[in-house]
PyMOL Python script that loads the backbone (N, CA, C, O; Angstrom):
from pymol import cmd

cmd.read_pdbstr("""\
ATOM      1  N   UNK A   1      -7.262  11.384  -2.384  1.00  0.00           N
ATOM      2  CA  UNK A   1      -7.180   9.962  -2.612  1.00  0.00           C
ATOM      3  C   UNK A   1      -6.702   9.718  -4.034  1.00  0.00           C
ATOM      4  O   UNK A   1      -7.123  10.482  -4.903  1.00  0.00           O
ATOM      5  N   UNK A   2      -5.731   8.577  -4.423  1.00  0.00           N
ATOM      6  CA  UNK A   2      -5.266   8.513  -5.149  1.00  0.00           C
ATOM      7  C   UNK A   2      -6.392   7.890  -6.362  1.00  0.00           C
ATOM      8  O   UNK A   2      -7.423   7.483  -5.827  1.00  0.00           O
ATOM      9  N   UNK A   3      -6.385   7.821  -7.082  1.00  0.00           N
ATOM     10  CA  UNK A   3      -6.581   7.426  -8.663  1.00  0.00           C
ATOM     11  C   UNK A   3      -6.306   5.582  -8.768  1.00  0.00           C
ATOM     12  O   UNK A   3      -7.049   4.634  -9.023  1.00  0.00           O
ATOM     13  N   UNK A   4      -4.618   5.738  -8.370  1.00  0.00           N
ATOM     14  CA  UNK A   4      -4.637   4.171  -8.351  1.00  0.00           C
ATOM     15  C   UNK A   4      -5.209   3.178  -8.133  1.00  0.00           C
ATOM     16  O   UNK A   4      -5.940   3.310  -7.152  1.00  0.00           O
ATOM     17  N   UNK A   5      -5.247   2.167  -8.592  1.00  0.00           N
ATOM     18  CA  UNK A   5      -6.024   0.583  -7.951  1.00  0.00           C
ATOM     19  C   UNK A   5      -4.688  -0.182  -7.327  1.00  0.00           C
ATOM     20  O   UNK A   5      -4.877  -1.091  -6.519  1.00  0.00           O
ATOM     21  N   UNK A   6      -3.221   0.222  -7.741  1.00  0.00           N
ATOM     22  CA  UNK A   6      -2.570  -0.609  -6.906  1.00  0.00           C
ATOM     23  C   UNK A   6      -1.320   0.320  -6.861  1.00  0.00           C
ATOM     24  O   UNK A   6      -0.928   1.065  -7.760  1.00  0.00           O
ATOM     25  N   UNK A   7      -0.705   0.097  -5.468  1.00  0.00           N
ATOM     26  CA  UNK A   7       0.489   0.659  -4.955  1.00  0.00           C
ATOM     27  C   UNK A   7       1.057  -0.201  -4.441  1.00  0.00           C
ATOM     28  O   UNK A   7       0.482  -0.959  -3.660  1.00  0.00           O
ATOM     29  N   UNK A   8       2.558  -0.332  -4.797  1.00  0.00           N
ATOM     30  CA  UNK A   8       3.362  -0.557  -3.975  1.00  0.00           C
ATOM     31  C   UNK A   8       3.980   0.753  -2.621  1.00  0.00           C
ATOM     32  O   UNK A   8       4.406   1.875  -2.893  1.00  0.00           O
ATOM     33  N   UNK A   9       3.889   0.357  -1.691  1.00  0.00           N
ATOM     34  CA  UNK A   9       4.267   1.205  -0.394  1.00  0.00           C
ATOM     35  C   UNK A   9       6.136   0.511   0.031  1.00  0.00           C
ATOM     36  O   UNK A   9       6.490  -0.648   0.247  1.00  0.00           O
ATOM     37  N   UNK A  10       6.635   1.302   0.015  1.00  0.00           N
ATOM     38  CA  UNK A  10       8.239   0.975   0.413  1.00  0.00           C
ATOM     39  C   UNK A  10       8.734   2.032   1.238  1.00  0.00           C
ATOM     40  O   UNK A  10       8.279   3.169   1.109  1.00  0.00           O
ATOM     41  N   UNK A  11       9.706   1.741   2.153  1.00  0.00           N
ATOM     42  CA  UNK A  11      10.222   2.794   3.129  1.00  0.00           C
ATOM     43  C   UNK A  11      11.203   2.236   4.315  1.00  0.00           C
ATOM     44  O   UNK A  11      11.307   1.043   4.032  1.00  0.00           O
ATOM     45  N   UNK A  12      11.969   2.472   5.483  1.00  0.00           N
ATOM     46  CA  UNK A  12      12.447   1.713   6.330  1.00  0.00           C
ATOM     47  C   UNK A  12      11.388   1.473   7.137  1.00  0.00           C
ATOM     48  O   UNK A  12      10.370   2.151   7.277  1.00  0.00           O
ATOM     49  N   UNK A  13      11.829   0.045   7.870  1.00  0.00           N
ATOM     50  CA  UNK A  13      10.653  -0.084   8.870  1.00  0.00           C
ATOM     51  C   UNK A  13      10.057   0.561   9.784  1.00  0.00           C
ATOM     52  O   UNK A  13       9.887  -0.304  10.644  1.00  0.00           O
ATOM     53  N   UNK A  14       9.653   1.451  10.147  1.00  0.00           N
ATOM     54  CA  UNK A  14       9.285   2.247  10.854  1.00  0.00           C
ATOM     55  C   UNK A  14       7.980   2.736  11.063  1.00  0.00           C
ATOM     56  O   UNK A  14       7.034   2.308  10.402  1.00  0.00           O
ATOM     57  N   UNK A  15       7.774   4.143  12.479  1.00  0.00           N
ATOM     58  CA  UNK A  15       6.117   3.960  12.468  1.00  0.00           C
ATOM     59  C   UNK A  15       5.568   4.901  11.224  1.00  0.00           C
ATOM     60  O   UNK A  15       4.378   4.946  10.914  1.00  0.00           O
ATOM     61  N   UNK A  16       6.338   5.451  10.732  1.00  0.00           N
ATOM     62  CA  UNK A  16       5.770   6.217   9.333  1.00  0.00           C
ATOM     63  C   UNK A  16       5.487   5.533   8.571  1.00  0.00           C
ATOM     64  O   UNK A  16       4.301   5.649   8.263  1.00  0.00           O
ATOM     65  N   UNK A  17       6.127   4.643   7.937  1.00  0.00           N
ATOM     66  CA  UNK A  17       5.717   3.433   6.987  1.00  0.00           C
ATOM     67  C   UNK A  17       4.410   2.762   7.638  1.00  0.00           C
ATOM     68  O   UNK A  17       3.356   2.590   7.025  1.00  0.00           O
ATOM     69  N   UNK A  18       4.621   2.445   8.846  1.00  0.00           N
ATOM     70  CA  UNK A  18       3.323   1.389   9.222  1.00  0.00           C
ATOM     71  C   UNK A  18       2.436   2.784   8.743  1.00  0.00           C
ATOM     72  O   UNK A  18       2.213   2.800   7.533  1.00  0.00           O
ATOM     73  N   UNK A  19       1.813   4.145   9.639  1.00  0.00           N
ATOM     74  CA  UNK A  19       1.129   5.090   9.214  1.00  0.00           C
ATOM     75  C   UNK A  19       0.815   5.436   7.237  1.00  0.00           C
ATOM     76  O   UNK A  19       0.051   6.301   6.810  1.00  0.00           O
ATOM     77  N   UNK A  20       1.394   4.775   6.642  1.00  0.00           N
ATOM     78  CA  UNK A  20       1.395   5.245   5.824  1.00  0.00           C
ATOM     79  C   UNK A  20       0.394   3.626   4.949  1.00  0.00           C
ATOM     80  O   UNK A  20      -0.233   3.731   3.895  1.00  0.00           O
ATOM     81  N   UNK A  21       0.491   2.710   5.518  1.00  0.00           N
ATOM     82  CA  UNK A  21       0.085   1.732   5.575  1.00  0.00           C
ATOM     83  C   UNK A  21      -1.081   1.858   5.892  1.00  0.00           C
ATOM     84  O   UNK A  21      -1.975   1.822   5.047  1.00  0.00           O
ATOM     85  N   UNK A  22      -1.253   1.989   6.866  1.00  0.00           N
ATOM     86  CA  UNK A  22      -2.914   2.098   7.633  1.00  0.00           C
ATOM     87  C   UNK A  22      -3.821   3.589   6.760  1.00  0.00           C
ATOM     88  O   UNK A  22      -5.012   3.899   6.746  1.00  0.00           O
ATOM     89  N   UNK A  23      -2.784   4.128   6.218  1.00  0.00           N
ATOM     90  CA  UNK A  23      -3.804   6.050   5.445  1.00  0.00           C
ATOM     91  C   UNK A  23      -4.085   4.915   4.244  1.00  0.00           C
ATOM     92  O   UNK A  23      -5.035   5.272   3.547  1.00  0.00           O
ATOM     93  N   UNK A  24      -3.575   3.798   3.876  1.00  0.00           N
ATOM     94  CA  UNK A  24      -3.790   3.109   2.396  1.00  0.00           C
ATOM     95  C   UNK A  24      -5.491   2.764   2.833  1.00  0.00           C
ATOM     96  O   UNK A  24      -6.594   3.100   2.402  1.00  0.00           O
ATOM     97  N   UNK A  25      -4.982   1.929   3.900  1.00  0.00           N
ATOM     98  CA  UNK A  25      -6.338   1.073   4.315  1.00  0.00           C
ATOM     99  C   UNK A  25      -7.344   1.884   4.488  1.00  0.00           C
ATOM    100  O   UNK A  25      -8.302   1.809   3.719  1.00  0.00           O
ATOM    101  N   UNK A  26      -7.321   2.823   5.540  1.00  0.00           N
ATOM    102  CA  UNK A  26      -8.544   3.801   5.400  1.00  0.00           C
ATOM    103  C   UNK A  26      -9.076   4.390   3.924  1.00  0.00           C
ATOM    104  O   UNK A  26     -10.217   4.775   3.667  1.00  0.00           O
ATOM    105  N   UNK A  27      -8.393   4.364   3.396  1.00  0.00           N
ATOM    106  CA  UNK A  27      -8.438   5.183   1.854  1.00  0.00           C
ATOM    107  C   UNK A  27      -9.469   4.177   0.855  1.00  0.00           C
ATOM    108  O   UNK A  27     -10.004   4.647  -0.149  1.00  0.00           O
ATOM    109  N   UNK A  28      -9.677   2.632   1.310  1.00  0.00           N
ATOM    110  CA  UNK A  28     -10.163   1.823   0.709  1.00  0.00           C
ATOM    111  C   UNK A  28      -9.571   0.382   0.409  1.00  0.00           C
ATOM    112  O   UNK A  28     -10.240  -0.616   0.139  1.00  0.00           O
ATOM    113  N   UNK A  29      -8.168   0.464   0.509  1.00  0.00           N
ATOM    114  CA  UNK A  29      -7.448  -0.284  -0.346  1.00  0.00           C
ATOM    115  C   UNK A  29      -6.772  -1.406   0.824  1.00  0.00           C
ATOM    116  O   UNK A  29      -6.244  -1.234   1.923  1.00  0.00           O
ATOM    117  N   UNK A  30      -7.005  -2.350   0.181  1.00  0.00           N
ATOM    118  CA  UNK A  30      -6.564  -3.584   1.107  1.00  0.00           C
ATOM    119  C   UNK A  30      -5.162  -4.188   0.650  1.00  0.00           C
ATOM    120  O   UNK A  30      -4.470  -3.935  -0.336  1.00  0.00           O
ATOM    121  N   UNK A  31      -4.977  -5.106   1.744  1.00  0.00           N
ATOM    122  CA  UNK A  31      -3.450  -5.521   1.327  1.00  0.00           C
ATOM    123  C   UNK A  31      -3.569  -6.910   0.391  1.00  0.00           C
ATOM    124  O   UNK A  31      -4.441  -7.767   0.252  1.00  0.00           O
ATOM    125  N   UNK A  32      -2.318  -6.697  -0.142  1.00  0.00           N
ATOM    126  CA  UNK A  32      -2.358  -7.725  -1.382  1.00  0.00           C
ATOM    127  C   UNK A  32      -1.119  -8.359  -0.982  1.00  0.00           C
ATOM    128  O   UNK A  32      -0.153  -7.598  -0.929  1.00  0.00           O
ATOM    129  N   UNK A  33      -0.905  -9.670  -0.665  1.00  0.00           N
ATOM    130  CA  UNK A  33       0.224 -10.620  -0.135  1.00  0.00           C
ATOM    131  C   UNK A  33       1.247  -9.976   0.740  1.00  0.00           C
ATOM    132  O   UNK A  33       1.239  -8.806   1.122  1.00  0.00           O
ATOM    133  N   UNK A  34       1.939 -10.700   0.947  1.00  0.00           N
ATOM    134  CA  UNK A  34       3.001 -10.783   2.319  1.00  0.00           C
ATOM    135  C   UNK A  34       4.041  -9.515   2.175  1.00  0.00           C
ATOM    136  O   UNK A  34       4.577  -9.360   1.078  1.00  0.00           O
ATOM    137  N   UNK A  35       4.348  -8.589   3.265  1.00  0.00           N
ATOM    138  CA  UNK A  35       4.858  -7.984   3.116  1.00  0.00           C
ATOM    139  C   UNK A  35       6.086  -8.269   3.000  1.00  0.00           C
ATOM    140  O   UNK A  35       6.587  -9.132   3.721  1.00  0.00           O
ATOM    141  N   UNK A  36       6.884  -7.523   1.963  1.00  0.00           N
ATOM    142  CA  UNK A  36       8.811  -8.016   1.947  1.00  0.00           C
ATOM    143  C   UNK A  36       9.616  -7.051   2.475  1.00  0.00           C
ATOM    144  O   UNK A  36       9.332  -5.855   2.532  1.00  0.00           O
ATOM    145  N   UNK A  37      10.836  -7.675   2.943  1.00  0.00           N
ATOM    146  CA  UNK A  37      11.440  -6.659   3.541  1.00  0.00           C
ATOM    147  C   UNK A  37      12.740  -7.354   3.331  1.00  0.00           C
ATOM    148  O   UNK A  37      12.871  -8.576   3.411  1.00  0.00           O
ATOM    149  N   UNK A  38      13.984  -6.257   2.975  1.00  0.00           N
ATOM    150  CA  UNK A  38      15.449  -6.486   3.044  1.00  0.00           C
ATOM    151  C   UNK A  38      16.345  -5.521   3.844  1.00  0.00           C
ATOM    152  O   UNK A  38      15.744  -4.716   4.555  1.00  0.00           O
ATOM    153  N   UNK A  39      17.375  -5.490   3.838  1.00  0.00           N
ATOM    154  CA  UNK A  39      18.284  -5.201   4.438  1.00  0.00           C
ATOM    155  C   UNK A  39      19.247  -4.222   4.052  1.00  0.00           C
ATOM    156  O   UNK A  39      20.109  -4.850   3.438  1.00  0.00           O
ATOM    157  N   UNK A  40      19.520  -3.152   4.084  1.00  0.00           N
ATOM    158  CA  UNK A  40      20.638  -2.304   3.283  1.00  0.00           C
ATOM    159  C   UNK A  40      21.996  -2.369   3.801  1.00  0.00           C
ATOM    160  O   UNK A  40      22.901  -1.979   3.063  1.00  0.00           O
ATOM    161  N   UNK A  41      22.185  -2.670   4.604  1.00  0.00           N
ATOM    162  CA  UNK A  41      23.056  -2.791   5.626  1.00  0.00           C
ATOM    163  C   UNK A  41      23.417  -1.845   6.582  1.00  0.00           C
ATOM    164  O   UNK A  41      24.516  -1.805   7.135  1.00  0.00           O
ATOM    165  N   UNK A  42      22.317  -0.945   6.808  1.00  0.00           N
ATOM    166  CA  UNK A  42      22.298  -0.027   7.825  1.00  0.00           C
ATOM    167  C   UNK A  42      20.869  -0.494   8.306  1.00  0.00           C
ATOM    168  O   UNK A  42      20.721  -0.998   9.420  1.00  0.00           O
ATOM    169  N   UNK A  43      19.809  -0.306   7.414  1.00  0.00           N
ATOM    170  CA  UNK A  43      18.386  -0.106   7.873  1.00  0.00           C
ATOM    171  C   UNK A  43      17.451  -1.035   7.083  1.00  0.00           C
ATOM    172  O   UNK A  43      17.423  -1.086   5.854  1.00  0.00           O
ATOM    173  N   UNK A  44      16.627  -1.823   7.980  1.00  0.00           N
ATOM    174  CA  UNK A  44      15.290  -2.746   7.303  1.00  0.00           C
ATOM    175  C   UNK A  44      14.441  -1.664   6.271  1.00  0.00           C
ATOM    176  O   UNK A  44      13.991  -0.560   6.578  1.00  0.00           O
ATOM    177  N   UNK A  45      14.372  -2.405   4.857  1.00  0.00           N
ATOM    178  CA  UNK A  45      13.503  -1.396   4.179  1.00  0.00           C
ATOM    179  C   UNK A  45      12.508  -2.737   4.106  1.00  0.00           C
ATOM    180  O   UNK A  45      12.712  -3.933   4.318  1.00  0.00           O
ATOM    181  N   UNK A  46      11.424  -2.027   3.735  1.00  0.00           N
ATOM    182  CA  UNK A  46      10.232  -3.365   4.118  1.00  0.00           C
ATOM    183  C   UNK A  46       8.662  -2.682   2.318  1.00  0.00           C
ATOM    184  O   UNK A  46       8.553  -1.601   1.740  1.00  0.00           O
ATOM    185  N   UNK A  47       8.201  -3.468   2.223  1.00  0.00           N
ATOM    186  CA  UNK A  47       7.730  -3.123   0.823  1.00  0.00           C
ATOM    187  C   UNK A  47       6.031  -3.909   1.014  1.00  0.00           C
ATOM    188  O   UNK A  47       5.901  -5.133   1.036  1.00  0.00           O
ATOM    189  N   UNK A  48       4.702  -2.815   1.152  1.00  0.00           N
ATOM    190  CA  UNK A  48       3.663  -3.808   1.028  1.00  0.00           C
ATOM    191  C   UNK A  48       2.961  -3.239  -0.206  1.00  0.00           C
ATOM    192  O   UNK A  48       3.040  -2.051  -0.520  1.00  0.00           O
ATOM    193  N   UNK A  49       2.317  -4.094  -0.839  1.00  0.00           N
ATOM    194  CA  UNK A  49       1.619  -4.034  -2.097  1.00  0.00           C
ATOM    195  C   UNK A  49       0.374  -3.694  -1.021  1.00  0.00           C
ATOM    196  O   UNK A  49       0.265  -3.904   0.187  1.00  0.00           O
ATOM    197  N   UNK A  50      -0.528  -3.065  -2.025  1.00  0.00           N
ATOM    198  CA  UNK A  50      -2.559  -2.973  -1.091  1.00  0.00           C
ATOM    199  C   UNK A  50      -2.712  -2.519  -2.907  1.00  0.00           C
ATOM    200  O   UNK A  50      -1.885  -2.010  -3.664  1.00  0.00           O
ATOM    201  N   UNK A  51      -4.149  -2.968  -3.140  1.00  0.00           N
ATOM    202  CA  UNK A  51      -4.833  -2.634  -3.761  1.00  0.00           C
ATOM    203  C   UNK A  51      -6.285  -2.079  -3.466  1.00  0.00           C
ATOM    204  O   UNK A  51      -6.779  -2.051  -2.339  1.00  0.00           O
ATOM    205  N   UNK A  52      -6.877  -1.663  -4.568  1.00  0.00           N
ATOM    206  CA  UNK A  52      -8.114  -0.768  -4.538  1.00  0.00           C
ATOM    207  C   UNK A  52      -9.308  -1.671  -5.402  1.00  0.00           C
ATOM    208  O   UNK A  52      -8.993  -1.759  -6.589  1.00  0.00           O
ATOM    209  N   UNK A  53     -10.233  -2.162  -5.164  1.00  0.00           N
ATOM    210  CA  UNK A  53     -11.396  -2.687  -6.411  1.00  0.00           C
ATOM    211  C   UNK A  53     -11.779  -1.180  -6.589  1.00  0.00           C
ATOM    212  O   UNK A  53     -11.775  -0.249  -5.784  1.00  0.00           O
ATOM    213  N   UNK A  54     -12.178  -1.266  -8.175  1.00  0.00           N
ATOM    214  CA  UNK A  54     -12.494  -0.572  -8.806  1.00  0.00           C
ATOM    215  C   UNK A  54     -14.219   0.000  -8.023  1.00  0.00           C
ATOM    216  O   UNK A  54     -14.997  -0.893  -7.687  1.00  0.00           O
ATOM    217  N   UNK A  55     -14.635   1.514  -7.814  1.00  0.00           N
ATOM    218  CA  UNK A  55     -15.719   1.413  -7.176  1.00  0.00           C
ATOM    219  C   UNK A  55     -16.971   1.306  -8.443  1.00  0.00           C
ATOM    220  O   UNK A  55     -17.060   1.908  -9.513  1.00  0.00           O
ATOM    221  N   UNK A  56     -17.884   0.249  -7.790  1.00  0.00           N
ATOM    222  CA  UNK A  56     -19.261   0.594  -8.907  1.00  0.00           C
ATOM    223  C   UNK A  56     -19.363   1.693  -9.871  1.00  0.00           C
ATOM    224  O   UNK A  56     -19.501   1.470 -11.074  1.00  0.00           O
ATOM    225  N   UNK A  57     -19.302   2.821  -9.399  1.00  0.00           N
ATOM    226  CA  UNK A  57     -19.562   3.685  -9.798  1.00  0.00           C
ATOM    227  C   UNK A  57     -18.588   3.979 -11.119  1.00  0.00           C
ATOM    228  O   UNK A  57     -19.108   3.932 -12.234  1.00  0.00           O
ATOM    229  N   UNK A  58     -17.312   4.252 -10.996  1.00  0.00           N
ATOM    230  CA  UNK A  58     -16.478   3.713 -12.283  1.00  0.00           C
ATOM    231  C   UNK A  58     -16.530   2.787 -13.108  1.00  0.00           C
ATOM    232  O   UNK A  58     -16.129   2.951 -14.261  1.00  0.00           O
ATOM    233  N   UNK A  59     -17.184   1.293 -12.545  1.00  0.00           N
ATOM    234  CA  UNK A  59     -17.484  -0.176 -13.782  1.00  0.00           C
ATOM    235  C   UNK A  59     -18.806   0.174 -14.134  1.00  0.00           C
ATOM    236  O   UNK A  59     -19.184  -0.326 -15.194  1.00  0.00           O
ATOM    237  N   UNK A  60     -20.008   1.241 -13.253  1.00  0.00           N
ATOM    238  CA  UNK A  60     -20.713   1.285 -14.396  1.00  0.00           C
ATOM    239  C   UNK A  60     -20.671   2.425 -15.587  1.00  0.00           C
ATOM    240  O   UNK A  60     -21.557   2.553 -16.431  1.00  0.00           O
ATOM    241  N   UNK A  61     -19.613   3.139 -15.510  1.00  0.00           N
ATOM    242  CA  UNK A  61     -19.195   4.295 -16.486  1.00  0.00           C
ATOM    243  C   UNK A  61     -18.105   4.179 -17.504  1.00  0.00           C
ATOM    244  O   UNK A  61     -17.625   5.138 -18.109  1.00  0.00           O
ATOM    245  N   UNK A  62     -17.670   2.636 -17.679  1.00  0.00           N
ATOM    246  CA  UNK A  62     -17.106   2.187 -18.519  1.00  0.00           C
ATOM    247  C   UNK A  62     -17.779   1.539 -19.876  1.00  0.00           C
ATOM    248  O   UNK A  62     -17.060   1.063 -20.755  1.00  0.00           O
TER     249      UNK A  62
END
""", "prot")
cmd.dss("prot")
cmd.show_as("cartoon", "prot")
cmd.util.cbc("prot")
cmd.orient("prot")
């Protein structure tokens, strides 16, 4: 599990991206606004932000 509190996730639309989406969520980390997505002119690339709250255990070791 990553370290981060926030990722951006980017990739073509596809079920790897969604999978890679859902390993965020299990991991802790929820989604943070609307997913975006453009166009390359071959293939939908699509972009979701998720973040992480910091766990207790780290804000009380600060």
């Amino acid at each position: 599990m990553s370290d981060l509190r926030y990722r951006l996730l980017t990739g073509t639309d596809d079920h790897a991206f969604c999978e890679r989406v859902s390993k965020a969520l299990d991991e802790g980390y929820r989604l943070h606004g609307a997913p975006a997505i453009t166009f390359d002119g071959t293939t939908p690339i699509v972009a979701q932000a998720v973040v992480r709250d910091p766990s207790a255990e780290t804000s009380n070791n600060s």
